[in-house]
C-alpha positions as CSV (number, residue, x, y, z in Angstrom):
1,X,303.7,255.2,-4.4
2,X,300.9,257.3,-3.0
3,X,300.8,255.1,-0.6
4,X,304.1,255.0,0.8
5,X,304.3,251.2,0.1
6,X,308.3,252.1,-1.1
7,X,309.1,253.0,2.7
8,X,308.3,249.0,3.7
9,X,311.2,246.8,4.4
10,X,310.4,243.3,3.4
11,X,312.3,240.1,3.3
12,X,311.1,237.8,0.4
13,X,312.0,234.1,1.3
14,X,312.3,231.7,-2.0
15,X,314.1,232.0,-5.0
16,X,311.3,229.6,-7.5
17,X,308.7,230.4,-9.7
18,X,305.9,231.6,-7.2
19,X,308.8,234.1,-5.3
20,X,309.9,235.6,-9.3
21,X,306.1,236.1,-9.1
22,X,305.9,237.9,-6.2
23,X,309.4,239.6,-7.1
24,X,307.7,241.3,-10.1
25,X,304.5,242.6,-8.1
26,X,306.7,244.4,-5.3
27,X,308.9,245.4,-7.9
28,X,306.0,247.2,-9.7
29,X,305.1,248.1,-5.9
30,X,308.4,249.7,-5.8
31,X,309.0,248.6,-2.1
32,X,312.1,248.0,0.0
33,X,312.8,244.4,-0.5
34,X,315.1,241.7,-0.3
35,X,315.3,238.2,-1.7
36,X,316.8,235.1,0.7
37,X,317.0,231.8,-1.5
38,X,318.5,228.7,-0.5
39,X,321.1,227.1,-3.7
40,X,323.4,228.8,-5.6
41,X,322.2,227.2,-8.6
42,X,318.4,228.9,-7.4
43,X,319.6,232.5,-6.7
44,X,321.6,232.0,-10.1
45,X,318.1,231.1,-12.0
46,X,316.4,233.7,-10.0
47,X,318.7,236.6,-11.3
48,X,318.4,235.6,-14.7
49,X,314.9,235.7,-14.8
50,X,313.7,238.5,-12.8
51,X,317.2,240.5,-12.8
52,X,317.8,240.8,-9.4
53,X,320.3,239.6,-6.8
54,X,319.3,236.8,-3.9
55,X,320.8,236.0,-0.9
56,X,321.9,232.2,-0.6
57,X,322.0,230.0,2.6
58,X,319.0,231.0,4.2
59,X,317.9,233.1,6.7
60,X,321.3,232.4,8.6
61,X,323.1,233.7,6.2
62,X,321.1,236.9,5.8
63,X,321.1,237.2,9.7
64,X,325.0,237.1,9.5
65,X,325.7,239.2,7.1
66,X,324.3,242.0,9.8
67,X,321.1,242.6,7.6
68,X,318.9,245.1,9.1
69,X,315.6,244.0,10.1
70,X,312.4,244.1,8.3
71,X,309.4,244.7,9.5
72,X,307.2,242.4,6.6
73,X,308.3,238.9,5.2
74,X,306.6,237.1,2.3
75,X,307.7,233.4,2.7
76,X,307.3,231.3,-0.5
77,X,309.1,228.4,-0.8
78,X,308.5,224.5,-1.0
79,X,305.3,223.5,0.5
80,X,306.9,220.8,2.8
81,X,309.5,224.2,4.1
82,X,306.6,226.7,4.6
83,X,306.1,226.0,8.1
84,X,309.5,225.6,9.3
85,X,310.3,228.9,7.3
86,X,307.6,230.9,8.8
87,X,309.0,229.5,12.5
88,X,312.1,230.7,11.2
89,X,310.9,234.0,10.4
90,X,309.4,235.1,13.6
91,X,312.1,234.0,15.6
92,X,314.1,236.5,13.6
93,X,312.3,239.3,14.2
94,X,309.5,239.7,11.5
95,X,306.2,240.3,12.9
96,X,304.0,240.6,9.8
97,X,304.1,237.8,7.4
98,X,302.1,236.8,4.2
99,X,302.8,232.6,4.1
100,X,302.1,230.5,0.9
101,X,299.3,228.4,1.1
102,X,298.8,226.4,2.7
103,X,300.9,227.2,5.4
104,X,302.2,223.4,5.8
105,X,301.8,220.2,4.9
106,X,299.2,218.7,7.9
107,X,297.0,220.3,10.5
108,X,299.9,219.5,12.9
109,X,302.5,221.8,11.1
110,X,300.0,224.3,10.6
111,X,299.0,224.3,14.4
112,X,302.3,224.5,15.4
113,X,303.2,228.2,12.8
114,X,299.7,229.4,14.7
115,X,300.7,228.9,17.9
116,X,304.2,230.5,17.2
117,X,302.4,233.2,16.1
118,X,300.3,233.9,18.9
119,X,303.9,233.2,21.0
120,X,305.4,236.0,19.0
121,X,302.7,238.4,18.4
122,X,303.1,237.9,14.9
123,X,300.6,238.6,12.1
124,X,300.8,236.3,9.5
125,X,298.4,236.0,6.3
126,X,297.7,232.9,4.2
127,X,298.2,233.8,0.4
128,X,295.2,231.8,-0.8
129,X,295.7,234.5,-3.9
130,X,292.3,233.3,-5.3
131,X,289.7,235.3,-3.2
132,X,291.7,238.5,-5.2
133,X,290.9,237.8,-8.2
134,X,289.1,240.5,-10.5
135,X,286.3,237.4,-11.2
136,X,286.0,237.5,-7.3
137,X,285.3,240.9,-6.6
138,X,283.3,241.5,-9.3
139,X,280.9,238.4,-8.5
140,X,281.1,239.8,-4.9
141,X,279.1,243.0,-6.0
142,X,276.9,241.0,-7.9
143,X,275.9,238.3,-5.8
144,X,275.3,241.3,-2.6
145,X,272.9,243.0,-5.5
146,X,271.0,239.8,-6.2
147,X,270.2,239.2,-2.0
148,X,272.7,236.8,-1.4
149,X,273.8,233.1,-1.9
150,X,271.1,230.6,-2.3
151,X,272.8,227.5,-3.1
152,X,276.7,226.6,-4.4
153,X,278.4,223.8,-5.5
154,X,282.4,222.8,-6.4
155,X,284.9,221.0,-7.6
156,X,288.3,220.3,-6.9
157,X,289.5,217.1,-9.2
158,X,292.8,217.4,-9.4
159,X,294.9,215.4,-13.0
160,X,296.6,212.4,-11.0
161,X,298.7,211.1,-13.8
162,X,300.1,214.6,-14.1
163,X,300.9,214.7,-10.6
164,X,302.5,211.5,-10.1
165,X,304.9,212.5,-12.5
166,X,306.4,214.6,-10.0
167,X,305.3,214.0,-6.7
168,X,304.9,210.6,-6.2
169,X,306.8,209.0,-3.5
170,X,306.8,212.5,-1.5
171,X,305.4,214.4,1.5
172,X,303.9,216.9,-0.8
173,X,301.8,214.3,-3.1
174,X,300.9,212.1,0.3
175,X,299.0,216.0,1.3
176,X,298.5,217.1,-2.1
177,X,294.3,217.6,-1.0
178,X,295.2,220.7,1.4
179,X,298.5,221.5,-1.1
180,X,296.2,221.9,-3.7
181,X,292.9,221.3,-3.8
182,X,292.5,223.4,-0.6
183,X,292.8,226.5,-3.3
184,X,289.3,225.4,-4.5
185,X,287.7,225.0,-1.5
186,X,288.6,227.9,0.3
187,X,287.4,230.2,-2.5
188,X,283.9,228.4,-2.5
189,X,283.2,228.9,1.0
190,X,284.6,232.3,1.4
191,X,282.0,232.9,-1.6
192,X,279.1,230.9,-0.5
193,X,279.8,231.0,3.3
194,X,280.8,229.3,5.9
195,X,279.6,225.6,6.1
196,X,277.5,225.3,9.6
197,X,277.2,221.8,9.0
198,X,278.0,219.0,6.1
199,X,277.8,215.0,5.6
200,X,280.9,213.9,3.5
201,X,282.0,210.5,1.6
202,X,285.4,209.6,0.2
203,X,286.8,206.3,-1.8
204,X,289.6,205.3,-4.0
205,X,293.1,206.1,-2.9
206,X,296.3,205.4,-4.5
207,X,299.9,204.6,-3.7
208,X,300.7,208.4,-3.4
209,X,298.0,209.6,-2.0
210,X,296.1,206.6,-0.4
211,X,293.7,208.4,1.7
212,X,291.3,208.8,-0.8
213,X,291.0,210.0,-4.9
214,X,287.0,210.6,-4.7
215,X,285.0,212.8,-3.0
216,X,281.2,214.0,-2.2
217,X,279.8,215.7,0.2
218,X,276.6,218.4,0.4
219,X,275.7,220.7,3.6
220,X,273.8,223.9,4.8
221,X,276.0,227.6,5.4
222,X,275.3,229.5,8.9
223,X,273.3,231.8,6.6
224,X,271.1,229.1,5.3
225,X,272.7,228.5,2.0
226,X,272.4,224.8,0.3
227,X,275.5,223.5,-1.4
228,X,277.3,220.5,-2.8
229,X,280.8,219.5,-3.8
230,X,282.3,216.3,-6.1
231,X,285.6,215.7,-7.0
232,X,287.1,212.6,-9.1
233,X,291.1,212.6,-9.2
234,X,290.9,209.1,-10.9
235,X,288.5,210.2,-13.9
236,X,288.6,213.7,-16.4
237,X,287.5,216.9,-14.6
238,X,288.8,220.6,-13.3
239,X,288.2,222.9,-10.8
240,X,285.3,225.2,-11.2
241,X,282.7,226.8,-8.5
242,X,279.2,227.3,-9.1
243,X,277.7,230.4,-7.3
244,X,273.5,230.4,-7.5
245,X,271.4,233.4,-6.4
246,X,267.7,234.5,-6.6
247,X,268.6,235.6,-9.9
248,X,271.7,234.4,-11.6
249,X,274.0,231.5,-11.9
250,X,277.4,233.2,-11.8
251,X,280.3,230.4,-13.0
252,X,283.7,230.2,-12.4
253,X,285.4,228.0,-14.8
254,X,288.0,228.3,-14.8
255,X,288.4,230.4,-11.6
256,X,290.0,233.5,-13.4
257,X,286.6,234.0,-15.6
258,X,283.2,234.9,-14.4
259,X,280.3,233.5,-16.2
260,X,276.9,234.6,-16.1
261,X,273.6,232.6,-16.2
262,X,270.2,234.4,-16.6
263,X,266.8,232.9,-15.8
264,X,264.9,231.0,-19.0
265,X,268.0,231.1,-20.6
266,X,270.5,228.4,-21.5
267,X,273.4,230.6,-23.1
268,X,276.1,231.1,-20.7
269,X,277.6,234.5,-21.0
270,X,280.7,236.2,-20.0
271,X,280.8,238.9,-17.5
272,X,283.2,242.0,-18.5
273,X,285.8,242.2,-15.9
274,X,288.7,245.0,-15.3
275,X,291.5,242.0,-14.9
276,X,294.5,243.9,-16.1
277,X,296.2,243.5,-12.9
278,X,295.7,239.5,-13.2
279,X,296.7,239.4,-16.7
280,X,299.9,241.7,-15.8
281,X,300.6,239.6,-12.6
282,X,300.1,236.0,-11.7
283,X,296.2,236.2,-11.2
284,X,295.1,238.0,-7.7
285,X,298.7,238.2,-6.5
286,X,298.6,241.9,-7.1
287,X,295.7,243.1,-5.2
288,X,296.6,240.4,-2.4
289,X,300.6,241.8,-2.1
290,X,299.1,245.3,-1.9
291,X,296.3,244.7,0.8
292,X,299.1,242.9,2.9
293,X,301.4,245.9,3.0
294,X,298.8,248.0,3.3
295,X,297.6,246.6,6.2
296,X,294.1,247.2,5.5
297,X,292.1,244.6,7.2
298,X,291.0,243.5,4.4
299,X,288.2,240.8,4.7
300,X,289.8,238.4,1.6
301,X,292.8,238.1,4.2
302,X,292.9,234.5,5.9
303,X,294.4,234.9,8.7
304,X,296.8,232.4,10.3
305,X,294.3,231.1,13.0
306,X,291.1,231.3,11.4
307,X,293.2,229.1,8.3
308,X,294.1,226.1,11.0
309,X,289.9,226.4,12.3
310,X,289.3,225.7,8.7
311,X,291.7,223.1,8.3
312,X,290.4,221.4,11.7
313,X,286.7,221.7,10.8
314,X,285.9,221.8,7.2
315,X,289.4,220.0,5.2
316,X,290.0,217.3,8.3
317,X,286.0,216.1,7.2
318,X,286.1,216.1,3.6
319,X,289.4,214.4,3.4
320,X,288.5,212.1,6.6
321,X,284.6,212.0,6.9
């Protein structure tokens, strides 16, 4: 690569579907890495669908086989193991590090990776993959053109009988508002801005994720912008961001596909996109691998302290008004 992105070493911790994903971008990337699963039977899997071998046992097996060390890691395992790992990580030497969202499970696990960091001098990214995607950037450019963000709104309803299926009973599904619907959230604010302040209302709950199932909640952005946000796990919906200008309603629903509203209109119309990077590659992943290597400062980077602020300010209130 041009870019010299073959002359990185980089560990890639996980051996399941989102870890093949990343596999096949660095692959394309054509950098130095490695692959640390956990089972045998996962390593096994993992060969046989992305052709490559994996390391079993962990990072303690890696660290005695006499591995050298490298300088990036990608962790991308479990979402109860990703803080733990990322502990891990730094403790073995790996100073740059681009950690599955949401980093871990509660604001408690997720303090506790941020203060490691800053322990360690470590760098480490959160891979909300979402803010790369080629709907993003190109509503980026648009919006800027219009003036700005007047108003937003968002929601994150997420298909409980689908996910009681297979998390019920768990730590995952007891946090599954910053497991998952987090991915929403953070992509509406880091389009609309930051919330300065907000009034927020839950109610529901159920017996896997009692804290609450519906949500409300409407506020004003440090640069002045209105917006509003709904969500109803116990009723249909999807996930889907709103973005309003002086000009145009720009619509992401769902988030890969950018919609366009003009004024006096009532046809929504789609917005030609260059997306072959997110049709090639698990949506964003691509552009958000390459930034991280590349060490860019890229501005669609969350970093690991600014991610537990968020968590702290905006996700503690909307879950816990």
């Amino acid at each position: 690569m041009s870019d010299n992105l073959n002359l990185k070493k980089l560990l890639l911790l996980g051996a399941g579907q989102m870890a093949m994903d990343y596999a096949k971008v660095l692959k394309c990337l054509g950098v130095d890495f490695t692959v640390i699963g956990k089972s045998i039977e996962g390593i096994e899997n993992f060969y046989k669908q992305v052709g490559i071998n994996a390391i079993p046992h962990g990072l303690s097996n890696w660290k005695q086989k006499g591995a050298n060390r490298a300088r990036f890691g990608i962790i991308a395992v479990s979402c109860d193991a990703l803080a733990n790992t990322a502990i891990e990580l730094m403790d073995n030497g790996v100073r740059k590090i681009l950690l599955e969202k949401p980093a871990g499970l509660t604001a408690q696990q997720i303090k506790r990776v941020c203060v490691h960091a800053k322990k360690t001098e470590s760098t480490i990214y959160i891979a909300y993959n979402r803010r790369f995607y080629a709907s993003v950037k190109e509503a980026q450019k648009l919006i800027k053109k219009d003036g700005g963000v007047k108003s937003f709104n968002f929601e994150f309803t997420e298909w409980c009988d689908q996910i009681e299926k297979k998390l019920k009973n768990s730590i995952t599904g007891e946090n599954w508002f910053l497991a998952n619907s987090s991915h929403v959230i953070d992509l509406a604010f880091f389009l609309g801005g930051e919330p300065k302040e907000f009034s927020s209302y839950t109610s529901g709950g159920n017996d896997w994720h009692p804290t609450a199932t519906i949500f409300s909640g409407a506020g004003i952005t440090h640069s002045g912008a209105l917006f509003s946000y709904r969500a109803n796990w116990d009723a249909p919906g999807r996930w889907g961001v709103e973005i309003l200008t002086s000009k145009h309603k720009y619509i992401f629903c769902p988030l890969e596909k950018l919609q366009i509203l003009k004024h006096n209109t009532i046809s929504v119309e789609p917005v030609a996109i260059h997306d072959q990077l997110d049709v090639d590659f698990k949506p964003g992943l691509y552009q958000q691998t390459k930034s991280f290597l590349q060490e860019d400062s890229n501005a669609s980077l969350l970093s690991i302290h600014k991610h537990h602020e968020n968590v702290t300010t905006w996700y503690e209130k909307i879950i816990r008004p």
